[in-house]
KOLFI-509685 format. One record per residue (C-alpha): residue in one letter; x, y, z; residue number from 1. Coordinates in pm, 1 decimal. Example, Ala and Ser with C-alpha at 12.3 -4.5 7.8 and 13.67 -1.06 7.14 Angstrom:
BEGIN
  type         x         y         z  seq
     A    1230.0    -450.0     780.0    1
     S    1367.0    -106.0     714.0    2
//
This chain:
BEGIN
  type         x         y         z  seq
     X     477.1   -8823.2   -2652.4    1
     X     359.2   -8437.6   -2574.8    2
     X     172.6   -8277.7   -2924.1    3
     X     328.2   -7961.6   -2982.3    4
     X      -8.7   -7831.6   -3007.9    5
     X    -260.5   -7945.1   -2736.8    6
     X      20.4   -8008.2   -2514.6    7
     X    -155.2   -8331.7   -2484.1    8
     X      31.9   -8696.6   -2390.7    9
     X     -75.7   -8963.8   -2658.5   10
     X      59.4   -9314.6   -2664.2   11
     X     238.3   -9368.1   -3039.2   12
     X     231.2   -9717.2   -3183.2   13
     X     339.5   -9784.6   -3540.7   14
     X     126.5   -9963.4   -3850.8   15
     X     251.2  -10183.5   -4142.2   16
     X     523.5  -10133.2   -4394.9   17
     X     377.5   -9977.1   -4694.5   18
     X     481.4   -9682.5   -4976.0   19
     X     287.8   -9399.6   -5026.3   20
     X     203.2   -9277.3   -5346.4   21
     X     418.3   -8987.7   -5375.8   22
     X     359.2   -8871.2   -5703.3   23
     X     -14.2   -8785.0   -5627.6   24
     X      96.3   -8640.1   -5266.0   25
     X    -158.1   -8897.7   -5075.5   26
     X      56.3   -8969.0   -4768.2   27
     X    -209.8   -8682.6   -4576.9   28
     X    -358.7   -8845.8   -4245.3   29
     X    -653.9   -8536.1   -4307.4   30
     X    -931.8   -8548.5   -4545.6   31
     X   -1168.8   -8208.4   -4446.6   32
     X   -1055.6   -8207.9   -4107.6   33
     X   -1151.4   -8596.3   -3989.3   34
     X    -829.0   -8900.2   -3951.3   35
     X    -871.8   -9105.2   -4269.4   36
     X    -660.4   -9441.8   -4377.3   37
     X    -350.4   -9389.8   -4624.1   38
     X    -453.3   -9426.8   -4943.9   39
     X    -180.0   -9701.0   -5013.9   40
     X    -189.2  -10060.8   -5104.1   41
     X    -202.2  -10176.6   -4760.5   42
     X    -501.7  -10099.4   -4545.0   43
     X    -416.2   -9947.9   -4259.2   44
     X    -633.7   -9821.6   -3932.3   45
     X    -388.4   -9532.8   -3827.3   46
     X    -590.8   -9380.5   -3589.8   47
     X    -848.5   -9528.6   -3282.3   48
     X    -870.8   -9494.3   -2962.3   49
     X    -667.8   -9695.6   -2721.3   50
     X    -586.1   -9735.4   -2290.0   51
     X    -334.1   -9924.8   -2276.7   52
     X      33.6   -9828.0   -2228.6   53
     X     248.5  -10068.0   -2369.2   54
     X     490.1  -10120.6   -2670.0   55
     X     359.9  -10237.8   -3040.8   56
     X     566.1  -10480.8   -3178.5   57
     X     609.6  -10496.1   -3551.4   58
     X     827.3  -10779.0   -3724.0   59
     X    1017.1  -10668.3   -4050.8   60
     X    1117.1  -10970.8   -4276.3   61
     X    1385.6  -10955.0   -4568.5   62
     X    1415.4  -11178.4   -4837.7   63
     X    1766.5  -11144.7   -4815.7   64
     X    2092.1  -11020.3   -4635.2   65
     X    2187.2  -10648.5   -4690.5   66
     X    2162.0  -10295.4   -4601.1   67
     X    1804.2  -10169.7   -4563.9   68
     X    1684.9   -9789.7   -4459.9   69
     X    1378.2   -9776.3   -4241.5   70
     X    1164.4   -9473.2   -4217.5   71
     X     923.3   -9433.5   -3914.3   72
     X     682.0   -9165.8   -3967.6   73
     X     510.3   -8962.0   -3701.0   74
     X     212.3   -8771.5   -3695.6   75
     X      94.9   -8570.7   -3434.8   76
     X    -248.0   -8299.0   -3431.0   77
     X    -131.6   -7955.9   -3433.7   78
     X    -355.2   -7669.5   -3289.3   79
     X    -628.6   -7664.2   -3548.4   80
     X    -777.8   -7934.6   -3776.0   81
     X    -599.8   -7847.3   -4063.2   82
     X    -244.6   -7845.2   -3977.3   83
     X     -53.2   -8158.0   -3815.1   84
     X     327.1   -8196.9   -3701.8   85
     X     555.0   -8477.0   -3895.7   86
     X     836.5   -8592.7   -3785.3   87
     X    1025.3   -8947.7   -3845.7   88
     X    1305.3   -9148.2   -3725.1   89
     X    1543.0   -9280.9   -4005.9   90
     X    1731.9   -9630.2   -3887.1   91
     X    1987.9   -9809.4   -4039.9   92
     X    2033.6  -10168.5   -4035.0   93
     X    2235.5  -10471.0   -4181.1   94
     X    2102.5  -10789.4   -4257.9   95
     X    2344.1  -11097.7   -4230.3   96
     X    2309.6  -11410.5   -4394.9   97
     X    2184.7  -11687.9   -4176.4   98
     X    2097.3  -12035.5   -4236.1   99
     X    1731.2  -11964.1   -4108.8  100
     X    1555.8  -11623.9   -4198.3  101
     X    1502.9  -11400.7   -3908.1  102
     X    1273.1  -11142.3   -3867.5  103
     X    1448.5  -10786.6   -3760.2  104
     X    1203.4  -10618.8   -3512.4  105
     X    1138.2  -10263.6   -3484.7  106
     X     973.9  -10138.3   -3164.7  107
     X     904.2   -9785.9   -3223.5  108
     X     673.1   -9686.1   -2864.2  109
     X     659.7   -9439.9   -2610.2  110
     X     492.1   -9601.8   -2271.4  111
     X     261.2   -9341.7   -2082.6  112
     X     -42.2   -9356.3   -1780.0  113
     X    -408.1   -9290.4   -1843.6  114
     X    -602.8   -9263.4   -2172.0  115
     X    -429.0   -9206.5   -2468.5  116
     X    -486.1   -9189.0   -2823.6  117
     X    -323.9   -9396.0   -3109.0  118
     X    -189.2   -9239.5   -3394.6  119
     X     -38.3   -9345.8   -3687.4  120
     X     344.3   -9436.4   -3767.4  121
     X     391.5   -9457.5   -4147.6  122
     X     665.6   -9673.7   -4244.6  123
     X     879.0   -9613.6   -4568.4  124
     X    1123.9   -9887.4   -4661.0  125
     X    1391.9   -9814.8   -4880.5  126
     X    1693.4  -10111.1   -4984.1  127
     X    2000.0   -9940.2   -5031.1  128
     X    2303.4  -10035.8   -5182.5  129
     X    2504.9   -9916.7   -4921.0  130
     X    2876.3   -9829.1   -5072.0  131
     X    3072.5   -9896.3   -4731.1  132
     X    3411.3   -9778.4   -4846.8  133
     X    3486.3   -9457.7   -4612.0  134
     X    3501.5   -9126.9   -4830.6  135
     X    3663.6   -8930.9   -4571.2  136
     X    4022.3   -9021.3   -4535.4  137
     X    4309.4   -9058.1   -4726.3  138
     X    4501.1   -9301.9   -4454.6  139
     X    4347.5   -9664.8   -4428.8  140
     X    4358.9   -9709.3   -4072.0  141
     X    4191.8  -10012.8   -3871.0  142
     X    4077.0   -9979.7   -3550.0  143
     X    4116.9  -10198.4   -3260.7  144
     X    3982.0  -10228.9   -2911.4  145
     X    4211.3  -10187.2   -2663.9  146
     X    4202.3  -10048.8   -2280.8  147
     X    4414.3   -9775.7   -2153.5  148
     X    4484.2   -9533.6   -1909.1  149
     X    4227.9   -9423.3   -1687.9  150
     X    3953.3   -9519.6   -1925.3  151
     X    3887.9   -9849.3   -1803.7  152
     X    3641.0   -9937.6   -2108.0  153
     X    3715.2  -10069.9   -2431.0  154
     X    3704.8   -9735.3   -2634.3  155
     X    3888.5   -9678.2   -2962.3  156
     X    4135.3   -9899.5   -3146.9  157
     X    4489.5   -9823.6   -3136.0  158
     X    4680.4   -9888.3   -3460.8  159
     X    5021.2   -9737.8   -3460.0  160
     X    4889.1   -9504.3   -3740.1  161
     X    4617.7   -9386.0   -3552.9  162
     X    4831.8   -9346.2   -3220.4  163
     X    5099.6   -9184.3   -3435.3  164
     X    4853.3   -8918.1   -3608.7  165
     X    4610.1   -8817.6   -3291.3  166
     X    4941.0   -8783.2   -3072.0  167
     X    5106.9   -8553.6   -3326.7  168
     X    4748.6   -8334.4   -3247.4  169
     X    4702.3   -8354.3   -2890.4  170
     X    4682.9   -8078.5   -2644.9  171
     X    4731.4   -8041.5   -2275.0  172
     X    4401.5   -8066.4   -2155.5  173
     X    4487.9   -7865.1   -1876.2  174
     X    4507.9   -7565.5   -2146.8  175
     X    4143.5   -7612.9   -2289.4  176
     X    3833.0   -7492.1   -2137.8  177
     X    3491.5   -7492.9   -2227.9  178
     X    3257.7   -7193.9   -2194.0  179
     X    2922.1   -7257.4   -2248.2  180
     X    2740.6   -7494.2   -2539.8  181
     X    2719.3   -7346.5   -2913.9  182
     X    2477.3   -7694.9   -3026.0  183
     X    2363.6   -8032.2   -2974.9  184
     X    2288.5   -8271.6   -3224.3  185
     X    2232.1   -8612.8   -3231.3  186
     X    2521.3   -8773.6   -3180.9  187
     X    2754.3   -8456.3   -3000.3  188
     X    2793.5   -8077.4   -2919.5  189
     X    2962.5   -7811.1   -3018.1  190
     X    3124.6   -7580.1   -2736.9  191
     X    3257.3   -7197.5   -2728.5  192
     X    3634.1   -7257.8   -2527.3  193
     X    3952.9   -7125.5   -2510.8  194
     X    4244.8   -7322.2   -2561.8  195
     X    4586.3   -7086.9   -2378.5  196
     X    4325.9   -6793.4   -2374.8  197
     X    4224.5   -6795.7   -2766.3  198
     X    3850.3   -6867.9   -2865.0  199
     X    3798.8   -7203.1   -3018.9  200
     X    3544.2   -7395.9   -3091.0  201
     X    3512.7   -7778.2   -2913.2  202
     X    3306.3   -8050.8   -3025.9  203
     X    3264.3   -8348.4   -2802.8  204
     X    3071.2   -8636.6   -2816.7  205
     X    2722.9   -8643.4   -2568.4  206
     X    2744.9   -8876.5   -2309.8  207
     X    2509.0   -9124.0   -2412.3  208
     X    2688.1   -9165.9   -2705.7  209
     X    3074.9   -9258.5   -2632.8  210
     X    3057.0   -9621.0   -2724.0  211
     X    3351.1   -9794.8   -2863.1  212
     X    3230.9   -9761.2   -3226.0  213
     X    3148.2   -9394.7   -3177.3  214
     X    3489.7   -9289.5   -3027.5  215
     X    3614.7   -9445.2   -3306.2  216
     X    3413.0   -9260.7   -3541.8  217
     X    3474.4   -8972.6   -3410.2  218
     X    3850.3   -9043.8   -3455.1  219
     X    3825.7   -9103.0   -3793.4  220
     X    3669.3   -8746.5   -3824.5  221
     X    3921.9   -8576.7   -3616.7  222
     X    4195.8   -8771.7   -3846.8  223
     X    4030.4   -8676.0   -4176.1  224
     X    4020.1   -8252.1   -4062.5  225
     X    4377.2   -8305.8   -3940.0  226
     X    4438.9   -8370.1   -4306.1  227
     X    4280.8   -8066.7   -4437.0  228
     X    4452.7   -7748.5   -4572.3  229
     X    4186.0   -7505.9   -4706.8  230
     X    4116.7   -7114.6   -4578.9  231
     X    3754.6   -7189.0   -4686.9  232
     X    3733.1   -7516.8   -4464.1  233
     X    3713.3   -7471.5   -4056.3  234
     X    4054.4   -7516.6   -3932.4  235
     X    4149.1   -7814.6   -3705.8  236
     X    4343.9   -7689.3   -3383.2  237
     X    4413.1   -7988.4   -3210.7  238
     X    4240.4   -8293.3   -3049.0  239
     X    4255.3   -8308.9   -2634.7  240
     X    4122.4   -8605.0   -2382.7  241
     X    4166.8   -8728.1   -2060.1  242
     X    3928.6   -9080.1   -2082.8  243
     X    3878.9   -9179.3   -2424.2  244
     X    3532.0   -9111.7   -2402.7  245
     X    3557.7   -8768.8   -2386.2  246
     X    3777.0   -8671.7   -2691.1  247
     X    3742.9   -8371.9   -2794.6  248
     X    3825.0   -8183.4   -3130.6  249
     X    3910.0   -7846.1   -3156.0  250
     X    3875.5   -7613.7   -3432.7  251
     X    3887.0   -7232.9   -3536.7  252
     X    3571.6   -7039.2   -3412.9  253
     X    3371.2   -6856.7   -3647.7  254
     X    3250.2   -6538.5   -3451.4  255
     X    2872.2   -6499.0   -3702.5  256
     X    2722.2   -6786.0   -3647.1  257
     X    2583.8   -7041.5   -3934.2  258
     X    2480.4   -6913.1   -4269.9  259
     X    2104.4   -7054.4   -4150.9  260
     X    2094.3   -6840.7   -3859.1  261
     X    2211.7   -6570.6   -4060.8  262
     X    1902.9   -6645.1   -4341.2  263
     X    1638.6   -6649.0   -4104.8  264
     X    1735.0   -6334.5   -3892.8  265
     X    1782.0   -6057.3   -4264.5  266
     X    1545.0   -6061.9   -4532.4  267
     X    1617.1   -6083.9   -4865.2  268
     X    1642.3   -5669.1   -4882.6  269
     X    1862.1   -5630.3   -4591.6  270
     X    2134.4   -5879.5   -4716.9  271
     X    2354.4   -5775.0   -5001.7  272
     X    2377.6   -5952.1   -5341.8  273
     X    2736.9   -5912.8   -5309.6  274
     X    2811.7   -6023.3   -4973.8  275
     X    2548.8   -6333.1   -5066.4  276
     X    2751.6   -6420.8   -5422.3  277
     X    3100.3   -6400.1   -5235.5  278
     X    2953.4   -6666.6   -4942.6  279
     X    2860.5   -6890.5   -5267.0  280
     X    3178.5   -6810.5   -5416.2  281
     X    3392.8   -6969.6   -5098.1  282
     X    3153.1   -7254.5   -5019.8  283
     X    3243.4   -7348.7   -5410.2  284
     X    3577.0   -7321.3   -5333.9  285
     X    3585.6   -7527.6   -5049.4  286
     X    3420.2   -7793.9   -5273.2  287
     X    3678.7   -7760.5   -5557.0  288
     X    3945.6   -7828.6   -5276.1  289
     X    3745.1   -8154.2   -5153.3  290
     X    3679.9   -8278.9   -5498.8  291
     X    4023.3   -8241.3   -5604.9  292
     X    4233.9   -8406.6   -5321.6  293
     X    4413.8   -8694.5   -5409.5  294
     X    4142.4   -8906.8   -5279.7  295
     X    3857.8   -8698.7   -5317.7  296
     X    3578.2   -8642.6   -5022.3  297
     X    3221.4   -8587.4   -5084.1  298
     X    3096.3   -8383.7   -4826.1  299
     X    2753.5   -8554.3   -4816.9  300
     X    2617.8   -8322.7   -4565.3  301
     X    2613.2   -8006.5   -4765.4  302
     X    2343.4   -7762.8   -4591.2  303
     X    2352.5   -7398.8   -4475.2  304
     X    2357.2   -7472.8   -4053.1  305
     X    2743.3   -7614.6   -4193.6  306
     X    2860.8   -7340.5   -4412.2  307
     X    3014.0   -7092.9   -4092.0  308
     X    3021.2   -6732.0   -4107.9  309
     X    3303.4   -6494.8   -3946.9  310
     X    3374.9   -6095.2   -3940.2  311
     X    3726.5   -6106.7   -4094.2  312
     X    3790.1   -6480.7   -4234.7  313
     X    3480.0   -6527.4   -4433.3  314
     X    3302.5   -6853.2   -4510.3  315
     X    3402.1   -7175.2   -4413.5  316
     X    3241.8   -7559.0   -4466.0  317
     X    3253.8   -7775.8   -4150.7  318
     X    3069.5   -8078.3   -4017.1  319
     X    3300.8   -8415.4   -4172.7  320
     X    3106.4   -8648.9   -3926.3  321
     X    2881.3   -8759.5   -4165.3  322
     X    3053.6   -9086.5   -4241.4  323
     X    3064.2   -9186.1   -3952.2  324
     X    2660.6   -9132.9   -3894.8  325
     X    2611.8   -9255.8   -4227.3  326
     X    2743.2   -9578.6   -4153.3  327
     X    2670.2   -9663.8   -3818.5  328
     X    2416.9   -9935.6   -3710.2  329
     X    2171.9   -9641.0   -3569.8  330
     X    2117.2   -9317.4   -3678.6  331
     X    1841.7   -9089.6   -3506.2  332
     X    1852.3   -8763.4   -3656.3  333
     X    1575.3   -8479.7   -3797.7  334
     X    1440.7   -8615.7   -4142.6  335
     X    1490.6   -8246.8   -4197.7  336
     X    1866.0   -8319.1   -4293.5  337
     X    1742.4   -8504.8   -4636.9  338
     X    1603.1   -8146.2   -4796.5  339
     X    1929.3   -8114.3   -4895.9  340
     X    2033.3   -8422.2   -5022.1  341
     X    2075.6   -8513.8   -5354.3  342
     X    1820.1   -8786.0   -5477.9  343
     X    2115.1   -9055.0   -5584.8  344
     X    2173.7   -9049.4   -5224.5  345
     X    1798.8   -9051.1   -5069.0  346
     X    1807.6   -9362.9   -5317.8  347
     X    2061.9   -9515.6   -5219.6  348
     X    2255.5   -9589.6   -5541.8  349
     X    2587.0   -9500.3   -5675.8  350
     X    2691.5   -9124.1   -5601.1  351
     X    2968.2   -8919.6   -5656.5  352
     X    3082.6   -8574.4   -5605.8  353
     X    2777.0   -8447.3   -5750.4  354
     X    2587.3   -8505.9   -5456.1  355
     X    2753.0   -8229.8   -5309.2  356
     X    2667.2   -8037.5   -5630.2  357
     X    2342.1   -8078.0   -5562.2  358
     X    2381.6   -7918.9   -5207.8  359
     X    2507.6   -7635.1   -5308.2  360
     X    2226.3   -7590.6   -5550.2  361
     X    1967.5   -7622.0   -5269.4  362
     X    2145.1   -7382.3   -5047.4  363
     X    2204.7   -7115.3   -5313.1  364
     X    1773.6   -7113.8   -5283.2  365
     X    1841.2   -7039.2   -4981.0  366
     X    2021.5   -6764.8   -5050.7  367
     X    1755.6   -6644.5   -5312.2  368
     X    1488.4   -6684.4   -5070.2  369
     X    1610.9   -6715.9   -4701.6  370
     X    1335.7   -6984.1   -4657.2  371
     X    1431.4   -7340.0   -4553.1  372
     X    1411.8   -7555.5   -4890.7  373
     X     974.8   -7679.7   -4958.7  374
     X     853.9   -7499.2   -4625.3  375
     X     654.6   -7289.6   -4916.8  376
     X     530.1   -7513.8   -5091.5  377
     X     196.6   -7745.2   -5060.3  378
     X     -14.0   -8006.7   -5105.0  379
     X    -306.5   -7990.8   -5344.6  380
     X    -554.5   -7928.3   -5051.2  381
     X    -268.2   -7627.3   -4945.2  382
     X    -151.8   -7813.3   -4685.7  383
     X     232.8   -7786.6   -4606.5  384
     X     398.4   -8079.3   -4758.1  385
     X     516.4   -8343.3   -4537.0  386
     X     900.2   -8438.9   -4473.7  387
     X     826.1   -8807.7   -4568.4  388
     X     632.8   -8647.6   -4859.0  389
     X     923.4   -8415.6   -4946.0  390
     X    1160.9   -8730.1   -4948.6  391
     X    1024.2   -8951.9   -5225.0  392
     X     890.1   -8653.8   -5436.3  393
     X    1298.6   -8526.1   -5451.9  394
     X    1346.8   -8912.7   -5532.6  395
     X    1148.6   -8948.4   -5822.1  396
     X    1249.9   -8587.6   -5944.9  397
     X     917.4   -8437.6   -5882.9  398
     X     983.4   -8162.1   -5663.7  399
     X    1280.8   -7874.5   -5647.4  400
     X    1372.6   -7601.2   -5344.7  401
     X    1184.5   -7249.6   -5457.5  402
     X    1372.9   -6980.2   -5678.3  403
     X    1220.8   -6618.0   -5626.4  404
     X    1471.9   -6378.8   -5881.5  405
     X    1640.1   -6238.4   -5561.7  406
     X    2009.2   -6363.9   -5686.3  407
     X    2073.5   -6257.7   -5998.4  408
     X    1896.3   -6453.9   -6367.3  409
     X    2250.5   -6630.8   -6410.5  410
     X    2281.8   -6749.4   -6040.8  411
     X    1967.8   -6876.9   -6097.0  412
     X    2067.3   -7078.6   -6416.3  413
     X    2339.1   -7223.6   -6211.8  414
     X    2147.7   -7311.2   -5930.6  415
     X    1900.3   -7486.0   -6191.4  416
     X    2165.0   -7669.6   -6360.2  417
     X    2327.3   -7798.7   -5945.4  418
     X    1957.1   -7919.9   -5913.8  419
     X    1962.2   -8111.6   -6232.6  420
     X    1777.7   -8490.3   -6138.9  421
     X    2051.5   -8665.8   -6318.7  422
     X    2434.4   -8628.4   -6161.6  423
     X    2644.8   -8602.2   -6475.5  424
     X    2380.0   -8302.6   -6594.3  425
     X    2540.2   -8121.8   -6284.8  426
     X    2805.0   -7910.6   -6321.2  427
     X    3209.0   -7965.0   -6146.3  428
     X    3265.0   -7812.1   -5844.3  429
     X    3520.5   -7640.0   -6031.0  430
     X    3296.5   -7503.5   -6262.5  431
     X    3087.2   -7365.6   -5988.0  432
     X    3333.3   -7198.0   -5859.0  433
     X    3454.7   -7072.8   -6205.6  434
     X    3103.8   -6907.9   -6272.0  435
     X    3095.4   -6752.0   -5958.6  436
     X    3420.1   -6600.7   -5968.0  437
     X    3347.6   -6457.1   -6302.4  438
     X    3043.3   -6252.4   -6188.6  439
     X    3185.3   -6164.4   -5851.1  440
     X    3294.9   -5815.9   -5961.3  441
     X    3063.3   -5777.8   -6179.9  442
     X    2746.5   -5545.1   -6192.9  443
     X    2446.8   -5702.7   -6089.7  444
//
């Protein structure tokens, strides 16, 4: 793995499972500019020397069967002694019963040539009491394997539901063309197209990741948008494939960009109150709409790069493909994604719409400040605090995004009471939006 800055190549094994102490901030690999041990209840030698170039092995054993979250955390030496780049891999995995305990393994490893240097993996494990019934559709469909068509390989399941409902949707392919790539995340891409000359947006699945359980994933988002009816929710167009594998949704595109982008290229004096309260205003009402359907859907991956900005139609929630991350066997993605999350959820315990609450309390700081939720905020030595850091002090309550009296005092109160530790202290999504639409004409 390359340091982001030395531009150096160092080998990366991983350590034992331990906690950090989060409420005294310890999980710092620095003490006055020389690698130290955690300061945890396990001793651990995170950083010496080493030449080989082969994997580290580290068996994981549970005491019984279950869902279990596994944090790998990764430290690499940034540019001077006092800074450092942290990263971490978040896994998901099931534990079956079995008549004789197994150990799960976790190889977490990069193999490279020549010297390198061993640093320190930090792992952070977390049982969770996984709720597995899907939040995100309102038809029980189940999925099975079956080959068809061109697509020789077993890709998505064909109930008659599901056949009936993505049918209804599709699109000549023949009429849909992609232009060049919006995104990439972990698991697909977003793309600007036309479908019969009209600007759409396409997201696809990346290559590497059309499995059989992922196609059908990804069908069960398409089927849940198809179901969706809001003008403050991105429109579903149609869905359009040749092989299974390369499904594709279409949806409305959104000529501004993401409300993120948006944040980080104005300051706080060069975007209006106004035009910031309205955005709040229609990302509440897209949750009142969610919250309110007959079988309600929690979001769960409330953040600003999903709240979509356009010239005429306003602002618009997208991204439903959480679900389908959220339950998979795997799930690779930037620990980033957890600022926003509400700690019921980082916890792994019962949640409810509330959770999404919570989002929207995070990203109004964002509109107050522009900054991306703790990148202000430090350690006692005035070090940045770390992602892994930032995760269990927003789990115990201990830490909350920065407020800066941009907004308005009673946007503040309301983003105050979204933030509140405990769920039913939150208010409804309705009463979000209630507030908001109270003040909108207002003076400020």
């Amino acid at each position: 793995m390359q340091s982001p800055g030395s531009r150096d190549v160092y080998q990366i094994y991983h350590s034992n499972i331990h906690s950090c102490a989060f409420a005294d901030n310890v999980c710092n690999a620095y003490d006055n500019g020389v690698y130290i041990r955690d300061h945890t209840s396990n001793t651990l030698a995170n950083f010496s020397a080493n030449y080989s170039a082969t994997y580290a092995t580290t068996e994981l054993s549970f005491p019984r069967s279950g869902s279990f979250i596994i944090f790998a955390h990764i430290a690499l030496p940034g540019s001077t002694t006092s800074e450092r780049f942290d990263f971490a891999v978040y896994r998901t995995i099931t534990v079956g019963d079995a008549q004789v305990p197994t150990p799960v393994g976790l190889i977490v490893g990069v193999a490279v040539g020549g010297v390198v240097l061993l640093l320190g993996i930090t792992f952070f494990v977390y049982r969770c009491r996984r709720n597995h019934s899907s939040k995100t559709t309102t038809t029980n469909t189940n999925y099975r394997t079956q080959t068809s068509g061109p697509d020789e390989t077993q890709t998505w399941a064909r109930d008659s539901a599901t056949e009936t409902a993505l049918a209804q949707w599709r699109l000549n392919e023949d009429d849909v063309e992609r232009l060049q790539i919006l995104s990439k995340g972990a698991y697909g891409e977003v793309w600007l197209g036309t479908y019969r000359g009209t600007p759409v947006a396409i997201k696809k699945l990346l290559p590497g990741r059309s499995s059989p359980s992922d196609v059908q994933d990804f069908a069960k988002e398409i089927l849940l948008m198809t179901t969706f009816s809001s003008p403050y929710i991105v429109a579903c167009i149609g869905v359009s494939w040749y092989r299974r594998t390369e499904l594709m949704l279409l949806v409305e595109f959104m000529d501004s960009g993401d409300l993120r982008t948006k944040l980080d290229e104005t300051t706080p004096a060069s975007f209006s109150i106004a035009d910031k309260l309205l955005m709040a205003s229609q990302i509440a009402e897209a949750l009142v709409y969610l919250h309110s359907l007959e079988t309600p859907v929690i979001h769960r991956d409330m953040k600003s790069r999903n709240v979509l900005l356009d010239s005429t139609k306003g602002t618009k929630l997208t991204d439903f493909g959480v679900s389908r991350a959220a339950t998979s066997e795997t799930m690779t993605i930037g620990i980033g994604t957890y600022r926003w999350m509400a700690p019921e959820i980082l916890t792994e315990n019962h949640y409810s719409e509330a959770a999404d609450i919570y989002s929207f309390g995070v990203i109004l700081s964002e509109l107050d400040t522009h900054l991306l939720p703790y990148s202000d905020q430090t350690n006692q030595k005035g070090n940045p605090i770390t992602d892994t850091s930032i995760l269990g002090l927003v789990m115990h309550g201990q830490i909350q995004p920065t407020l800066r009296g941009v907004l308005p005092e009673w946007t503040l109160q309301l983003a105050k009471q979204c933030l509140s530790y405990h769920p039913e202290d939150r208010p409804t999504a309705f009463g979000v939006a209630y507030a908001l639409r109270q003040r909108e004409n207002a003076s400020i």
